[in-house]
C-alpha positions in Angstrom: 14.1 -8.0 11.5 11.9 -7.1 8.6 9.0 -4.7 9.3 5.6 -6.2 8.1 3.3 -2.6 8.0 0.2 -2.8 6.3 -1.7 0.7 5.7 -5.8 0.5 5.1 -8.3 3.0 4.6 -10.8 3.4 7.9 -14.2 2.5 7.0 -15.3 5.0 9.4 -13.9 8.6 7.9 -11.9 7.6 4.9 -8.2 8.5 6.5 -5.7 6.2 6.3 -4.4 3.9 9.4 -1.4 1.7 9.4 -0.4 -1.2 11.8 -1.0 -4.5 11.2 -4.2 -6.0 9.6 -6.1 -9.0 11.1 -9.1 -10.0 10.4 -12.5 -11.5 12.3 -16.0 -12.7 12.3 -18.7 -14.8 13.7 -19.5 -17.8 12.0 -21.9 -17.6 8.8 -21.1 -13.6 9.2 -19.2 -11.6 6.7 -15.4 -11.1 7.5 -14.2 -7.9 8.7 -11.0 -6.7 8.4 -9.0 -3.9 11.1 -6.0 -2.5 11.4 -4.6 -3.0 14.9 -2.6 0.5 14.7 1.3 0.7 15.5 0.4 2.5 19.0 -2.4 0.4 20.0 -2.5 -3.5 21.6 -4.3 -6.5 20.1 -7.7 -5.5 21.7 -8.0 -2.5 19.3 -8.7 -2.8 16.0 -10.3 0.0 13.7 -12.1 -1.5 11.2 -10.8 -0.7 7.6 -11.6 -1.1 3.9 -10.5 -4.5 2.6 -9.9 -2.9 -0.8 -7.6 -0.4 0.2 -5.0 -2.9 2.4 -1.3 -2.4 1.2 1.7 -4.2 2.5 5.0 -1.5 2.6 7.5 -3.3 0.7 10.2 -2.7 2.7 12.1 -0.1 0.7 11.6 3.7 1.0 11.6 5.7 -1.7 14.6 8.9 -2.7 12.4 11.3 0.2 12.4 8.7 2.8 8.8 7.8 2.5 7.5 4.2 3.1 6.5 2.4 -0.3 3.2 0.7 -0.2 1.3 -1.6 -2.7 -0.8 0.5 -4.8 1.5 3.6 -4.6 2.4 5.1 -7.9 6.0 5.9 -8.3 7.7 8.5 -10.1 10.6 6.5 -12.0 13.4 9.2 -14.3 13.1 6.2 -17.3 10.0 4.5 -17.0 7.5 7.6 -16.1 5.1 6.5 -13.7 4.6 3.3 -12.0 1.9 1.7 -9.4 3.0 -0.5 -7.1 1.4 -4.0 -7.1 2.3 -7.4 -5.3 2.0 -10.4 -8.2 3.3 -14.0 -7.7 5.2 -13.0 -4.9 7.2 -10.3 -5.3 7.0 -6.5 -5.2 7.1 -5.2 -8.4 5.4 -3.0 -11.6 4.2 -3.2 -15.0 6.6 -1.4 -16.9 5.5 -1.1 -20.9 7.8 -2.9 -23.1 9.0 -5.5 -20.0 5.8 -6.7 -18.2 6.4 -7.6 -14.2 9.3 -5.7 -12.9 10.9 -6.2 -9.4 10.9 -3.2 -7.5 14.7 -3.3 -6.6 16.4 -0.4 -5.1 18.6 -0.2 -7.8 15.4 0.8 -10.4 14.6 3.9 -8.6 17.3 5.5 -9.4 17.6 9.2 -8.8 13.6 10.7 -9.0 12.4 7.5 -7.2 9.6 9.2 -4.8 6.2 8.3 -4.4 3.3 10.8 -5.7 0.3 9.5 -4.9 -1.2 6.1 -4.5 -4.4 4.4 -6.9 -6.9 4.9 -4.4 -6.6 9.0 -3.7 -6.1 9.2 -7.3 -9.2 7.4 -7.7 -11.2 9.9 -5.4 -9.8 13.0 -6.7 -10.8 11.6 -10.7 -14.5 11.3 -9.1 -14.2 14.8 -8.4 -13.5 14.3 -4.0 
């Protein structure tokens, strides 16, 4: 079986949480969005960042780490890469192609995750 993991910022101190994401709310109210974590039931949800939910793709990268959307990717022929999810499928802009599937097969050796768009983000604003 495929494992669905989803990874979210908390809303609470920033750090990242991963389990699967569900979301709630009373009618008329605004949605909020958790992440029930991977060691917790269905009654616990910690309530996340909706702009900072990523889906793993299902593929690790050359150092064994999960591969989430909005990772960037170190790739030996096409530099670096972020990780999106468009029409789909998995995949990254790649200059001079457009939408490219993220298949094992275009990692090659070098494939390994560096950082993701939302810590790079922070760190440009000087955090």
């Amino acid at each position: 079986m495929r494992d669905i993991l989803f990874r979210a910022k908390r809303v609470s101190n920033g750090e990242w949480e991963y389990g699967k994401i569900v979301e709630f709310g009373y009618t008329n109210e605004p949605v909020q969005y958790c992440i029930v974590p991977t060691y917790a039931s269905a009654l616990y949800g910690l309530p996340v960042d909706p702009n900072t939910v990523g889906q793993y793709i299902g593929v690790d990268d050359n150092n064994g780490d999960k591969i989430f959307e909005g990772d960037i990717l170190k790739l030996n022929q096409s530099g670096c890469v972020e990780v999106v999810f468009d029409d789909g499928v998995f995949g990254a802009w790649l200059d001079g192609v457009g939408m490219a599937p993220l298949l094992i097969s275009l990692f090659g050796e070098g494939g390994i995750v560096i950082g993701n768009v939302y810590d790079e983000e922070e760190m440009s604003k000087g955090k």
